[in-house]
C-alpha positions in Angstrom: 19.7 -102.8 120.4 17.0 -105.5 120.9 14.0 -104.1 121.3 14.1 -100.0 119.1 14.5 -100.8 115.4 15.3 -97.3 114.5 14.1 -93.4 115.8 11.0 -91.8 113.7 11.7 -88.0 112.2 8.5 -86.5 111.3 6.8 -83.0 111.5 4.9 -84.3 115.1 8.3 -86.1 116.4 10.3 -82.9 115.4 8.2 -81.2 117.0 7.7 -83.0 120.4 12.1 -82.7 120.9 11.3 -79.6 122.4 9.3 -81.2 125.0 12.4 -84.1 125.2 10.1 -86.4 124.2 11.9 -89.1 121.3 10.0 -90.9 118.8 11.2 -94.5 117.8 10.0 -97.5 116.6 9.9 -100.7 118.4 9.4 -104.2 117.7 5.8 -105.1 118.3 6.2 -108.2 121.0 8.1 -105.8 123.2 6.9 -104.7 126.0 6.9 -101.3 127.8 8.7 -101.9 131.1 11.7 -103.7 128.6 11.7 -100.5 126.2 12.0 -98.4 129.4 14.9 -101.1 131.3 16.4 -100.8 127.7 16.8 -96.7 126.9 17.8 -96.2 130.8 20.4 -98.4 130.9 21.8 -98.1 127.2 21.6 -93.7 127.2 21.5 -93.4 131.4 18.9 -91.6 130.9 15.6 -91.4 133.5 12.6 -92.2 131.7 9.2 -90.6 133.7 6.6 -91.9 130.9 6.0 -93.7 127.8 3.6 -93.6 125.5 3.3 -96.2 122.9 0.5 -97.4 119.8 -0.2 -100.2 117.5 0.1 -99.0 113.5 -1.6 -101.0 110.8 1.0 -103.1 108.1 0.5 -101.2 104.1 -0.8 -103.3 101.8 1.9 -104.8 99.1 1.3 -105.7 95.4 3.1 -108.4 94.1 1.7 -109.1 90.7 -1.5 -110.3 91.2 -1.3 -111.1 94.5 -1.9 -108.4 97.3 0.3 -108.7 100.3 0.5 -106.8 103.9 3.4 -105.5 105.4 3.7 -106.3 109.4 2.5 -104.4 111.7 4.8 -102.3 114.0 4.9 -100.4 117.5 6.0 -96.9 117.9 6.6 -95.4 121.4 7.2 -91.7 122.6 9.9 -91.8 125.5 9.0 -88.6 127.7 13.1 -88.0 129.4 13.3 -86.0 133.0 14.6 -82.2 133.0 17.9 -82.7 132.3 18.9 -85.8 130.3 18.4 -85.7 126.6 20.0 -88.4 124.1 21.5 -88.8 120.7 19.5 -88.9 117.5 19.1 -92.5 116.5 20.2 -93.0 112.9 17.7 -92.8 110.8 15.8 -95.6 108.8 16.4 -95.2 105.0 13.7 -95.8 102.5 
């Protein structure tokens, strides 16, 4: 798993399974066509669109000295009719 770091679970990613559409995060210097080579080769799935955006890193305290978190990519993989794959394991915090 080079390029997806681990699949997002929230009230808007929940929501858009129903569409099969999948929420993951990505690492930020990858690209879209290498997400989309990736998840069609690794699920055999067929991928018709993808939908990706740049969040902001949180700021970190340590002691006095504030910090910044990097930033990351997530992507929304849109799946043909059809084809659906396996929840990705989920991050913990």
């Amino acid at each position: 798993m080079d390029g997806i770091k681990y699949a997002v679970f929230t009230d808007k990613s929940i929501r858009l399974l129903g569409k099969n559409q999948y929420t993951s995060n990505v690492e930020s210097g990858s690209t879209r066509t290498e997400i989309k080579h990736w998840v069609e080769l690794f699920f055999g799935v067929k991928v018709i669109a993808m939908n990706s955006h740049r969040l902001p890193g949180r700021g970190r305290r340590m002691g006095p000295i504030m910090g910044q978190t990097m930033h990351y990519r997530r992507m929304i993989i849109t799946l043909q009719p059809g084809y659906s794959i396996p929840p990705l394991r989920k991050k913990r915090t």
